[in-house]
C-alpha positions as CSV (number, residue, x, y, z in Angstrom):
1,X,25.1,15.6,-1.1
2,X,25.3,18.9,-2.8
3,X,23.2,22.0,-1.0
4,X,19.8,19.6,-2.1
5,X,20.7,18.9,-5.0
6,X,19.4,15.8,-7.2
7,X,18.3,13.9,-10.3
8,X,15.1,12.0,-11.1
9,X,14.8,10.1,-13.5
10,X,11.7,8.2,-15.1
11,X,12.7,4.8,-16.5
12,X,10.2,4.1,-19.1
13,X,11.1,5.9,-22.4
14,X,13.4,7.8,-20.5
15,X,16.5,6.2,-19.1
16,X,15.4,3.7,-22.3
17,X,13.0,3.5,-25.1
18,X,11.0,0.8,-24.6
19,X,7.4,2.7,-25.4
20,X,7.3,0.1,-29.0
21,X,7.3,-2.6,-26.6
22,X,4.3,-1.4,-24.4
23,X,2.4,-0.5,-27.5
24,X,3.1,-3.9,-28.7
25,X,2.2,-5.5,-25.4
26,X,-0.8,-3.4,-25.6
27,X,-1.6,-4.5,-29.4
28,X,-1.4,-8.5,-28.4
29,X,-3.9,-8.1,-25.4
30,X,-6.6,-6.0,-26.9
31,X,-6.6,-8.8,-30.1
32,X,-8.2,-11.2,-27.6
33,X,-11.3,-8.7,-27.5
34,X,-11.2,-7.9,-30.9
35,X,-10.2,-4.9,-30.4
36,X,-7.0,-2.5,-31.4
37,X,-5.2,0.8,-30.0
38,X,-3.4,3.3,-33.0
39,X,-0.2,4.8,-31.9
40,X,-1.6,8.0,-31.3
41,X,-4.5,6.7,-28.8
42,X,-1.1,5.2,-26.7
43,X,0.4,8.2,-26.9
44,X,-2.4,10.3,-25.8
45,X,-4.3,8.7,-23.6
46,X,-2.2,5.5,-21.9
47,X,1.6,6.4,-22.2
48,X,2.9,7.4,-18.6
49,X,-0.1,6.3,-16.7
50,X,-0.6,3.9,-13.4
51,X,-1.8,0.2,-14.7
52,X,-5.2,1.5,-12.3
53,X,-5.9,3.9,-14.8
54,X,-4.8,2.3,-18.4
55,X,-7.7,-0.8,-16.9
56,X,-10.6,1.9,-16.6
57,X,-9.7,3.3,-20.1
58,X,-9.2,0.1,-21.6
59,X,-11.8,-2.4,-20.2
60,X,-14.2,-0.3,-18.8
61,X,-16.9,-3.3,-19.2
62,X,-14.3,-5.4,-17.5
63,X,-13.8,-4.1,-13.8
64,X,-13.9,-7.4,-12.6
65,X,-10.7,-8.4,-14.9
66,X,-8.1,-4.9,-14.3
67,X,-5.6,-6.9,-11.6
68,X,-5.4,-9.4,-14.4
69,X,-5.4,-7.9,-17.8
70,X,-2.8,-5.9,-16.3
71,X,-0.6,-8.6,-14.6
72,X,-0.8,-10.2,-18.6
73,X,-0.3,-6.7,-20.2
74,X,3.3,-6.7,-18.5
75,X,4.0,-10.5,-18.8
76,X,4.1,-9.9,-22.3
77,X,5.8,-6.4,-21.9
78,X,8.4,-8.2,-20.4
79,X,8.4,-11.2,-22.4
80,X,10.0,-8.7,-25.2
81,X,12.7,-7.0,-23.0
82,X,16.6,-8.5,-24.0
83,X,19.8,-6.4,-23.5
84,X,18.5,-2.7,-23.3
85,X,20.7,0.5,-24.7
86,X,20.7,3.6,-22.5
87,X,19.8,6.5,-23.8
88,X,22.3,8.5,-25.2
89,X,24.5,10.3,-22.3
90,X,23.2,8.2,-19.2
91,X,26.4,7.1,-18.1
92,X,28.3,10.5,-18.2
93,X,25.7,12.2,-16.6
94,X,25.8,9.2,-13.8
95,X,29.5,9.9,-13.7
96,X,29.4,13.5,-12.8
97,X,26.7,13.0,-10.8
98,X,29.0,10.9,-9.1
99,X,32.0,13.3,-9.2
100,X,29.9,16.1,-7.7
101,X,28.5,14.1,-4.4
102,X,24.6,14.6,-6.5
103,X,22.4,12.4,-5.4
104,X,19.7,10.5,-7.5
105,X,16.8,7.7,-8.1
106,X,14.5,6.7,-10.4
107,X,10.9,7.2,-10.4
108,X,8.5,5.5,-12.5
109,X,4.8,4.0,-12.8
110,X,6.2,0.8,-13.9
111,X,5.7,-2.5,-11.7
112,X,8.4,-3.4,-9.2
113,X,8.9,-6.4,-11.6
114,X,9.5,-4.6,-14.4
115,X,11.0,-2.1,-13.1
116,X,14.2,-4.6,-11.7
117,X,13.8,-6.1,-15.4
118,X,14.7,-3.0,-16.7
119,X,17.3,-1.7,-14.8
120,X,19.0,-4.9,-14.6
121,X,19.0,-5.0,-18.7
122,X,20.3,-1.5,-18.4
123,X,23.0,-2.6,-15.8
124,X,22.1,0.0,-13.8
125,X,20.5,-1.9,-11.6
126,X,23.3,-1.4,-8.6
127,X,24.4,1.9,-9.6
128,X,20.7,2.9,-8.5
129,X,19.3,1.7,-5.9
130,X,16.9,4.1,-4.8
131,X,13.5,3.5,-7.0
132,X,10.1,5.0,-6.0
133,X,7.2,2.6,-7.4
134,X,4.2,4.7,-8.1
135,X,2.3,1.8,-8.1
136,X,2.8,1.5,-4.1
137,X,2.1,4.8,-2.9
138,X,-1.2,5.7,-2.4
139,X,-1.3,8.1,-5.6
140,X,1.1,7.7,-8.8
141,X,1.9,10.0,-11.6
142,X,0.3,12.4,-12.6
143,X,-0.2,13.2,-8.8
144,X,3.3,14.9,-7.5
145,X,3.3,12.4,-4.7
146,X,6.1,10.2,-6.4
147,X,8.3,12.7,-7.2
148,X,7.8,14.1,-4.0
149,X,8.6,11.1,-2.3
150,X,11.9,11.0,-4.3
151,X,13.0,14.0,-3.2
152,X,12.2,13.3,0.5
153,X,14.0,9.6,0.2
154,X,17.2,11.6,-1.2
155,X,17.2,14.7,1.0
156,X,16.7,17.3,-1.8
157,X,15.2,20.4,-2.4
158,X,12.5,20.7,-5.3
159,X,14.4,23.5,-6.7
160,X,17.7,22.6,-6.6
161,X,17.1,19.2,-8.4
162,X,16.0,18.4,-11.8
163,X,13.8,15.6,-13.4
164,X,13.7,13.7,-16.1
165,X,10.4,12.5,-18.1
166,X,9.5,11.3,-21.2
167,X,5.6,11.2,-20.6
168,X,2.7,13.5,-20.1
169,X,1.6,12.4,-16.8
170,X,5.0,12.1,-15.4
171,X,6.1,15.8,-16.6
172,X,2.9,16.8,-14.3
173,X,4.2,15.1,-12.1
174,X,7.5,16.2,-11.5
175,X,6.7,19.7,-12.6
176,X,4.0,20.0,-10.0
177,X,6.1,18.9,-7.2
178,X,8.2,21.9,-8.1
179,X,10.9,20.2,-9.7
180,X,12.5,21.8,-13.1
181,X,11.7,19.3,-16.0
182,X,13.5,17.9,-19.1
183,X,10.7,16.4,-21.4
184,X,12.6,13.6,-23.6
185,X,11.3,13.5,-27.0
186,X,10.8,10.0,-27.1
187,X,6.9,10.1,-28.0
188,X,5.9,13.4,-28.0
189,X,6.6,16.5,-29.7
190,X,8.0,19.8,-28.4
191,X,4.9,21.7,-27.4
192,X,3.2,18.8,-25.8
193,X,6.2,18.3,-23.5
194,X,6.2,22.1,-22.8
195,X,2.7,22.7,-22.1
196,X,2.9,19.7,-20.2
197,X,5.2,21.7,-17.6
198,X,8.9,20.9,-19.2
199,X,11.1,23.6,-19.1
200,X,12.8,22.7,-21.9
201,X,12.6,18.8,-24.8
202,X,15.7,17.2,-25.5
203,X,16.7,14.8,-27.4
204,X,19.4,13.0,-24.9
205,X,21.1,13.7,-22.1
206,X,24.1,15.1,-24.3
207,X,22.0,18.3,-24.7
208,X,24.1,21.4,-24.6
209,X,21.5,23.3,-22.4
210,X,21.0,20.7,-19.7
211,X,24.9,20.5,-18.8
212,X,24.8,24.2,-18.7
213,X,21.6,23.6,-16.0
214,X,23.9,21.3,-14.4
215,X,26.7,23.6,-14.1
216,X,25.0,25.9,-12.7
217,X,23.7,23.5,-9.8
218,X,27.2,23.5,-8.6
């Protein structure tokens, strides 16, 4: 390991964009209640959240019925998942990762079961091994506790690693655990990821400014 150094990656819209298949996921389940979610309300309100949370927004009237409208939410989230693409860059930041002893996981709000899905599709699912499961701690994102229990799992040092989010809740996350953040623009624009906590939006993880972050790590 390098002086506490580490990575931390969300999965979700992050490592991959797979945000059009949660909304659609989303989309299918609410038409059995006559109901629908706009783009914007995902976004806003549901994107990045524990399954706990996205039940009490949805189906407030429904308490009874979260375990299982969210067990069916992600069977036909991953009823949709084929071969995934990594986001642009994710094997050449691996690789120096790699090359420089740096540590890393992922961390995500996603269910173990989709969660292995998802980084098998990615064929990353050997190259990391170490994934913390919001949904098994006793607090998820937004609540730093995953991110913190990254960072103890790999031996790092909040300021000497960096995260990765593509979400609201998880850049409060990270951010409040002390970590520096990179907000992906996957779903939301610049100053939503900023205010959020990022300390700086990309596009990918070719960005000029994160490999000069990472250089200066070393």
């Amino acid at each position: 390991m390098a002086n506490g150094t580490a990575l931390l990656f969300d999965l979700d819209g992050t490592l991959c964009d797979t945000d059009h298949l949660h909304f659609e996921a989303y989309r299918i389940l609410l038409q059995d209640f006559d109901r629908t979610i706009t783009l914007e309300h995902y976004k806003s309100r549901i994107m990045g959240q524990t399954n706990d949370t996205i039940m009490r927004e949805m189906f407030p009237d429904h308490p009874d019925r979260h375990d299982a409208l969210a067990d069916r939410k992600e069977e036909l989230f991953r009823a949709q998942v084929a071969a995934l693409a990594p986001t642009r860059g994710v094997a050449a930041l691996l690789d120096w990762a790699d090359a420089h002893h740096v540590p890393y996981a992922v961390v995500t709000n996603a269910p173990r079961a989709n969660a292995e899905l998802m980084l098998q599709g990615l064929k990353l699912d050997r190259r990391i091994p170490i994934v913390v499961l919001g949904g098994e701690l006793e607090r998820g994102k937004p609540d730093p506790l995953p991110y913190q229990t990254g960072l103890a799992k790999l031996g790092a040092t909040a300021g000497r690693a960096l995260a990765f989010e593509d979400s609201l809740p998880g850049i409060r996350s990270a951010s409040s655990a002390g970590i520096p953040t990179f907000g992906l623009r996957t779903g939301h624009p610049d100053a939503a990821l900023l205010g959020a906590g990022a300390i700086a939006a990309i596009d990918d993880f070719t960005d000029a400014g994160l490999w000069q972050r990472l250089e200066a790590l070393i």
